[in-house]
C-alpha positions as CSV (number, residue, x, y, z in Angstrom):
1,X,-68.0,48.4,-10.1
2,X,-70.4,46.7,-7.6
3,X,-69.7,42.5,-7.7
4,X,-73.0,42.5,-6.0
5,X,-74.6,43.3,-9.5
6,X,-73.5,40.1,-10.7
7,X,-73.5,36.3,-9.8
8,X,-70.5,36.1,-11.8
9,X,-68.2,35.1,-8.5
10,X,-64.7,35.6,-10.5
11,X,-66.1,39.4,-10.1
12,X,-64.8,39.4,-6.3
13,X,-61.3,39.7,-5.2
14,X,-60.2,36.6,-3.0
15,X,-57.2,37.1,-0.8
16,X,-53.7,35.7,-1.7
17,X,-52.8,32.4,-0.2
18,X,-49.9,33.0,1.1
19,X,-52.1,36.3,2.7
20,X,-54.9,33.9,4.1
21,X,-52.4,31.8,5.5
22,X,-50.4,34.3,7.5
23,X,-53.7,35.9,9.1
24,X,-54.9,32.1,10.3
25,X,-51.9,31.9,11.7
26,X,-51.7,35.2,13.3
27,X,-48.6,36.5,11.6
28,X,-48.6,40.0,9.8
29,X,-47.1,40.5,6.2
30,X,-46.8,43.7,5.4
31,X,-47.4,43.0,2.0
32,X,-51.0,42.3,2.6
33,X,-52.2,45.6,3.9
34,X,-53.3,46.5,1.0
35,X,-55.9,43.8,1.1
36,X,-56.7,45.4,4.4
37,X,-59.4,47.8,3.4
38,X,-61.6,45.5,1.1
39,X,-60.9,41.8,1.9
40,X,-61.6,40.6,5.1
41,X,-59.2,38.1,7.3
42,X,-56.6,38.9,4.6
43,X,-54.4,41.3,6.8
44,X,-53.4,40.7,10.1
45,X,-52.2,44.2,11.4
46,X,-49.3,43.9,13.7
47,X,-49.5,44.4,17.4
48,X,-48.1,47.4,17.9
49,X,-46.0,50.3,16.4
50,X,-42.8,49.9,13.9
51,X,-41.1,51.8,16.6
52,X,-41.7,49.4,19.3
53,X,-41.3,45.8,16.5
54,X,-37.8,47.9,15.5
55,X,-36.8,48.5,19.8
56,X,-37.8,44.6,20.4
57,X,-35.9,43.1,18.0
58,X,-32.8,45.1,19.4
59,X,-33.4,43.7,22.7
60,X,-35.2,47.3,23.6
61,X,-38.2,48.4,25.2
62,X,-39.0,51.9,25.4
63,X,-41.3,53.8,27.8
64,X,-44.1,54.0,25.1
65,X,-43.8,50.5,24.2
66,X,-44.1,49.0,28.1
67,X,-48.0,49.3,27.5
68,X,-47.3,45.7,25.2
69,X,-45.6,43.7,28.2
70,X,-45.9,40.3,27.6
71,X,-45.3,40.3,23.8
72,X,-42.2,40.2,23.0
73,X,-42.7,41.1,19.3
74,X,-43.0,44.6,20.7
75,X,-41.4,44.9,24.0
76,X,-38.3,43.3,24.6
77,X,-38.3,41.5,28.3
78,X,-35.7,39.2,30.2
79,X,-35.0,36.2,28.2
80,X,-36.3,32.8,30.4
81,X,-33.5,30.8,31.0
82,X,-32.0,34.5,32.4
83,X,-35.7,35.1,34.7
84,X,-35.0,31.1,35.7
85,X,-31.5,31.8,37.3
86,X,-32.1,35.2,38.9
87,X,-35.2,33.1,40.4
88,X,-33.2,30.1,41.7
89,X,-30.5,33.1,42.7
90,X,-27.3,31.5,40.4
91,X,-25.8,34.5,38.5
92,X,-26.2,33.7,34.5
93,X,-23.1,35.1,32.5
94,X,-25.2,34.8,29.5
95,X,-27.4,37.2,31.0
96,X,-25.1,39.9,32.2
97,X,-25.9,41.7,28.8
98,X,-29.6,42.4,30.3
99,X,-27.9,43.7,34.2
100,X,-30.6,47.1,32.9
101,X,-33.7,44.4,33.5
102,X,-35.5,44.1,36.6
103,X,-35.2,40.3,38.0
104,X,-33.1,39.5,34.6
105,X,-29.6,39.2,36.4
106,X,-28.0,38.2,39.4
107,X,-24.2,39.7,39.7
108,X,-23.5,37.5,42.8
109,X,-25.3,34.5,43.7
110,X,-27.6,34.5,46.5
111,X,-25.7,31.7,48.4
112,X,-22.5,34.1,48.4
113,X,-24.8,37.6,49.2
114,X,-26.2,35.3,51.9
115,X,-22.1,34.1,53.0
116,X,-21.1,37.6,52.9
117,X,-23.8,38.5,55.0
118,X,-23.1,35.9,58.0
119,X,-19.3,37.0,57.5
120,X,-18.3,33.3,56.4
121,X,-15.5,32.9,54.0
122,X,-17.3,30.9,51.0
123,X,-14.6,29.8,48.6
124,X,-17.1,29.2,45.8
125,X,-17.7,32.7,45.8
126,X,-14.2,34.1,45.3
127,X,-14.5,34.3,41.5
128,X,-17.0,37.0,42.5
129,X,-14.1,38.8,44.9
130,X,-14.4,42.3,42.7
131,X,-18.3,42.4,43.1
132,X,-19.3,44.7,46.1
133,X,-20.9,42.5,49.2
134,X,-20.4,39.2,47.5
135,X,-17.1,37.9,48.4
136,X,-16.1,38.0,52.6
137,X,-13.0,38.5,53.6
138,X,-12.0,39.2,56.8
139,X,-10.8,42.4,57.0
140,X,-7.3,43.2,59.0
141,X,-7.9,45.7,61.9
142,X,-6.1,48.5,60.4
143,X,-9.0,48.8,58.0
144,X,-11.3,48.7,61.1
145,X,-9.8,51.2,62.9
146,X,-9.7,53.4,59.5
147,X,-13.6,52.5,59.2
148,X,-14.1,53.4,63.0
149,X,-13.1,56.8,61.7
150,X,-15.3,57.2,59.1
151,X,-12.2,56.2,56.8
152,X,-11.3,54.1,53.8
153,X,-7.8,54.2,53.1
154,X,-7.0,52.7,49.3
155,X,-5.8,49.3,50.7
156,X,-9.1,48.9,52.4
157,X,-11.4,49.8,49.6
158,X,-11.2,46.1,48.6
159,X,-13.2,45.2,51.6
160,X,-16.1,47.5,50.3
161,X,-19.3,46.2,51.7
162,X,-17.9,44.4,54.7
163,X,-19.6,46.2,57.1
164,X,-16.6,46.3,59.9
165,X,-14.4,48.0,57.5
């Protein structure tokens, strides 16, 4: 049947409403592709692969699916508020989940790396004591001694990082 035989315009197929109205507003519904092949801006196909909408919405984003960075409908990235703190160097606990992301989160705040670093004693940062480099504590000179000879005896492992132990 060709509707172009006849003026008759109940001949055509229009596209659902609720199919219309998910294309203007850039959303796909599956249950429209099979508009796809006959009605025009009637089917929004999605972005990307089922594989890559299935990884993003399990906060994933696998090798195939980094091509679509910058959507997250199909490649899961660091949440904002989590890119925010790494940024102003606080360490999120909200974020810790996403430690696997680049720039997503910060284990040990930048103002306590940067204390450990100067070998000051910050006491803001001793909730942070068991993270590696982020905690200073002077070390007692047995340790240093040990570490003069290339040593770590078990007592002095807490001190890991401290770069005279």
């Amino acid at each position: 049947l060709d509707c172009s035989d006849f003026e008759d315009k109940s001949c055509y197929f229009e596209c659902p409403k609720r199919c219309a109205d998910a294309f203007n507003r850039g959303e796909t519904r599956p249950d429209c592709e099979k508009y796809s092949s006959y009605l025009d801006n009637c089917y929004k196909p999605p972005p990307c692969s089922q594989r890559c909408l299935d990884a993003a919405s399990n906060e994933q984003c696998p090798r195939e699916c980094e091509q679509f960075k910058g959507d997250s409908k199909c490649c899961f990235e660091c949440p904002r508020n989590c890119k925010d703190s790494f940024g102003k160097g606080e360490s999120n606990d909200q974020c810790k989940k996403y430690f696997y992301l680049t720039n997503c989160y910060r284990e040990c705040p930048a103002t306590c790396e940067r204390a450990f670093k100067d070998e000051i004693t910050e006491s803001s940062c001793a909730v942070y004591a068991d993270v590696p480099g982020c905690y200073y504590t002077p070390c007692p000179q047995s340790c240093q001694d040990a570490a003069g000879r290339k040593q770590c005896p078990r007592e002095c492992e807490k001190y890991e990082g401290n770069r005279k132990c």
